[in-house]
C-alpha positions as a Markdown table, in Angstrom:
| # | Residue | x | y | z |
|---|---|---|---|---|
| 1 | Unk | 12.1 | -12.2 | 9.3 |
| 2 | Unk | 9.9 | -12.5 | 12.0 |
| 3 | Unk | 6.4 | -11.3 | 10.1 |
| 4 | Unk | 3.0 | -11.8 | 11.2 |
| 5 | Unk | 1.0 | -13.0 | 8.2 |
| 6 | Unk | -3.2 | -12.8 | 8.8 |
| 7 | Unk | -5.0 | -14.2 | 5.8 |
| 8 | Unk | -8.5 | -13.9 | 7.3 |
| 9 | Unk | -7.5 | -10.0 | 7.5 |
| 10 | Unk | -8.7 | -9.0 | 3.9 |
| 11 | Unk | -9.9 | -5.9 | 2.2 |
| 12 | Unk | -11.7 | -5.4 | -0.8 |
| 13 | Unk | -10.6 | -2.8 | -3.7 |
| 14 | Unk | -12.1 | -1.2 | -6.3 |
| 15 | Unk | -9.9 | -1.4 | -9.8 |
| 16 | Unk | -9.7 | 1.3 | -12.6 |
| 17 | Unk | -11.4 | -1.0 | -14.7 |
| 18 | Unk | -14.2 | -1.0 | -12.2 |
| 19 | Unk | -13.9 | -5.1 | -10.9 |
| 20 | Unk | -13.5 | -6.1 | -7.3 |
| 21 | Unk | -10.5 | -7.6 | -6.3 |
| 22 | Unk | -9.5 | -8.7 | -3.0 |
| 23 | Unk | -6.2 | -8.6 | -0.8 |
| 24 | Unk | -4.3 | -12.0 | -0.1 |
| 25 | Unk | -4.2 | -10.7 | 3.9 |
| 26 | Unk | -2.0 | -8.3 | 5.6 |
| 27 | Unk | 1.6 | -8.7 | 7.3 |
| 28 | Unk | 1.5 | -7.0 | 10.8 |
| 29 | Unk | 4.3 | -4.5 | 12.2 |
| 30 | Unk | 6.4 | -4.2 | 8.9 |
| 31 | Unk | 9.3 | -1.9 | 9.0 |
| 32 | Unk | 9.6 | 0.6 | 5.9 |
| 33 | Unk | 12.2 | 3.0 | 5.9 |
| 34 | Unk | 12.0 | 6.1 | 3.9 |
| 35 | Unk | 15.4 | 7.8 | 4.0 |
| 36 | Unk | 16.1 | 8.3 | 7.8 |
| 37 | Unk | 12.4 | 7.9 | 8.7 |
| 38 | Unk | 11.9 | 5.0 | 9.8 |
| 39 | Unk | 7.5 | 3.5 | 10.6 |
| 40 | Unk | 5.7 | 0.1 | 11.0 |
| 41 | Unk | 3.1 | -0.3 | 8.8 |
| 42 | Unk | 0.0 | -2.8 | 8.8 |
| 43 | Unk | 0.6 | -4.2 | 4.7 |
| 44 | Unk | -1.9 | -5.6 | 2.7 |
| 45 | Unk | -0.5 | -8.4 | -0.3 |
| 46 | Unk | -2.2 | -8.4 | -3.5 |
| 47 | Unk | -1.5 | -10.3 | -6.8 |
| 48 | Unk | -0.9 | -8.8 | -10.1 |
| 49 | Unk | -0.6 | -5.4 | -9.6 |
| 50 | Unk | 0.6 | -3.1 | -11.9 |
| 51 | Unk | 3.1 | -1.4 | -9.2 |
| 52 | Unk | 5.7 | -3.3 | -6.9 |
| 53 | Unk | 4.3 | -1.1 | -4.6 |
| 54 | Unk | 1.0 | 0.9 | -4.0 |
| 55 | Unk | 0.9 | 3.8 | -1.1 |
| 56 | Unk | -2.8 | 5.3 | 0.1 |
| 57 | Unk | -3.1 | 8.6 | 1.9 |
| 58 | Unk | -2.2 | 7.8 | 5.5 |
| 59 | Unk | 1.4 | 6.8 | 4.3 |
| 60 | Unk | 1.9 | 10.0 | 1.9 |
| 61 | Unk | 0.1 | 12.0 | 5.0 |
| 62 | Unk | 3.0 | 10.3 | 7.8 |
| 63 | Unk | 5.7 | 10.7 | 5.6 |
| 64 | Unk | 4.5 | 14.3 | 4.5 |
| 65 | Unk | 4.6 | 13.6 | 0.8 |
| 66 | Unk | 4.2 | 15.7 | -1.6 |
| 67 | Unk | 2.5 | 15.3 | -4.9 |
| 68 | Unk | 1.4 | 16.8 | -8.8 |
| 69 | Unk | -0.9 | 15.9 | -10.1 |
| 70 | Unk | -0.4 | 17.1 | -14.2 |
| 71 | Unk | -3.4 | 17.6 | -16.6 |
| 72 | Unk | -1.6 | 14.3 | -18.5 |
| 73 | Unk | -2.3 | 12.0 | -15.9 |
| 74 | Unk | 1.4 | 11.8 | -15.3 |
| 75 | Unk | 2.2 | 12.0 | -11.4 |
């Protein structure tokens, strides 16, 4: 696939149970297409998340997102 892999590039996050976990690394330049839009994206791997897939602010921001937040905690 042609992926740049960089373990020593690791962040550190915060869990809703309050531990510290850190990132694997982060794949450089990856391609994500969201219907015709089309963005490279610096990607952080984690291990045992409970998501395939977990999107912060700058990607809903680029891809002009919205979102709804319900009273629930269903999004």
């Amino acid at each position: 696939m042609g992926l740049v892999y960089t373990p020593m590039e690791k962040v550190q996050m915060r869990l809703a149970n309050v531990s510290i976990s850190s990132t694997l690394g982060c794949v450089q330049n990856l391609r994500i297409m969201v219907g015709n839009i089309s963005r490279l994206f610096q990607v952080h791997v984690a291990t045992m998340l409970p998501v395939g897939l977990l999107l912060g602010r700058p990607f809903l921001t680029l891809f002009k997102c919205l979102t709804q937040d319900f009273e629930d905690g269903y999004q």
